[in-house]
C-alpha angles and dihedrals in degrees: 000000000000104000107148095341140011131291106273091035088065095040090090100059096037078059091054094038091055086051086051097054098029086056099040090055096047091053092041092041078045099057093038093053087053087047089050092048095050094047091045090049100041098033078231146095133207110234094233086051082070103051090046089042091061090041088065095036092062088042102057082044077055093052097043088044092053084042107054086046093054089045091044078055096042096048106027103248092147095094092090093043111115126188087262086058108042083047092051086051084052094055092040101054091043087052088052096052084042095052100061089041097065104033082054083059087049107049083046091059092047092046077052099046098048100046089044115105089199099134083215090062084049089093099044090048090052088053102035084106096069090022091065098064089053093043094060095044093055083044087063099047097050091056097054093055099050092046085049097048099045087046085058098050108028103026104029100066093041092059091042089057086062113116103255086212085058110112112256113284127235112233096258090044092062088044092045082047094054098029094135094049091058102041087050085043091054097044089047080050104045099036105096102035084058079053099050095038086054091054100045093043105051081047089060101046084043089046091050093046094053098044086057091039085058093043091061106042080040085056129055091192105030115190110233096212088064083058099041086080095049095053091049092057100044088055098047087051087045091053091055095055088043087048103047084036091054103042098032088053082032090055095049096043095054096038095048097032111040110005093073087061099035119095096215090036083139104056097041093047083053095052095047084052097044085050102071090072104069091034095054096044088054091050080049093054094042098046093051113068093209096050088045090048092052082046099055094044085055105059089039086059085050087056093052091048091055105041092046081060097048085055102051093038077053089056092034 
């Protein structure tokens, strides 16, 4: 292991990368496991279930993929890697981020479009029900092909270029090596989603202002507990364009900025990327009063345990 620096100088980052992922699969795993229950206990699914199930889904695919590539540089796995495969892991890697690009985009635009009151929306928001599953699936396939076509043209000609003579690459090696092809990759494939994320969101937050704003003036004693729900949601909405405006502007800085002149530009822009994951599946739990109910009830039953112990440790 001795991609932009030696063995003990990248151990500090593998360790944070493997809290990042460790962390980011248990809260994905956590929220899928909620969406299962619910489905197994009411024989049904909510239709934005199915968008944030596949969101985690693609990230802990993300996880297992940057995994598996850590692990093929830590043990040497490497000798059987071949250019296909290295390229596939590319590919991989760029659908995944693509992925949850996109299907963010798209659970912005159906928030939006239920809470909308356009009479031109009125149809979709009859049919969202059967429009989901087809949405998702477009959704897919447009991701495939972006990730496919800027592999092509930013990542393809950087790995040929290889020396064939070369001893054979570990995974992050190839991806340290062509750093700047997938950063620019996953930027080409992620553009527009953050756009349209930024425009459904801020619809909604306007939407749901101006819904409260009509309540008011519509109410001369408005009860403050039917605005109450009004307000959450506004501020959960409010915290996930802080939060994509933040990373994705956080992300560029730091890659154009500081990872050319940093020996170790490749790891630390790994772990940035590889830290959207946990902190988007806890803004997913926060923002969902089921999955923060389950959560809560969670960590109470962790308490019991514990404290049942302590007591029994205490007679003991």
């Amino acid at each position: 292991m001795d991609i932009d620096g030696g063995h003990q100088n990248l151990l500090p980052y593998v360790i944070v990368l493997a809290l990042e992922l460790t962390a980011g699969t248990f809260f994905n795993a956590f929220i899928i496991s909620v969406i299962f229950y619910d489905f197994y206990k009411e024989k049904n699914m909510i239709d934005s279930n199915k968008i944030v199930m596949c969101i985690c889904i693609s990230n802990v695919i993300y996880n297992v993929l940057t995994a598996a590539g850590i692990m093929d540089d830590c043990v040497g796995l490497h000798s059987s890697l071949t250019f296909d495969l290295s390229y596939l892991y590319m590919i991989l890697v760029l659908y995944n981020i693509s992925s949850c690009g996109w299907l963010s985009a798209g659970l912005g635009v159906f928030y939006f479009v239920m809470i909308s009151q356009a009479k031109l929306l009125a149809w979709v928001k009859f049919r969202i029900s059967s429009i989901v599953p087809w949405m998702l699936l477009i959704l897919e396939v447009v991701s495939f092909i972006n990730s496919l076509s800027s592999s092509l043209l930013l990542i393809f000609p950087r790995i040929r270029s290889r020396n064939i003579t070369e001893s054979t690459p570990s995974i992050m090696q190839v991806l340290a090596e062509n750093k700047a092809g997938l950063i620019n990759a996953a930027v080409a494939n992620t553009s527009m989603p953050i756009v349209i994320i930024l425009i459904s969101t801020i619809c909604t937050i306007l939407t749901l202002k101006q819904h409260s704003l009509k309540m008011k003036r519509g109410m001369e004693t408005v009860d403050q507990r039917c605005l109450t729900p009004f307000e959450r949601v506004v501020c959960r909405m409010t915290y996930f364009l802080l939060f994509y405006l933040a990373f994705y502007s956080l992300v560029l800085n730091f890659y154009f900025s500081i990872v050319s002149q940093v020996e170790s530009g490749f790891w630390v822009t790994l772990m940035l990327m590889s830290s959207f994951t946990p902190v988007q599946s806890m803004l997913l739990i926060l923002g969902n009063p089921r999955f923060k109910d389950v959560w809560k009830e969670m960590l109470c039953y962790q308490k019991l345990v514990k404290l049942l112990r302590g007591s029994n440790d205490g007679r003991m």
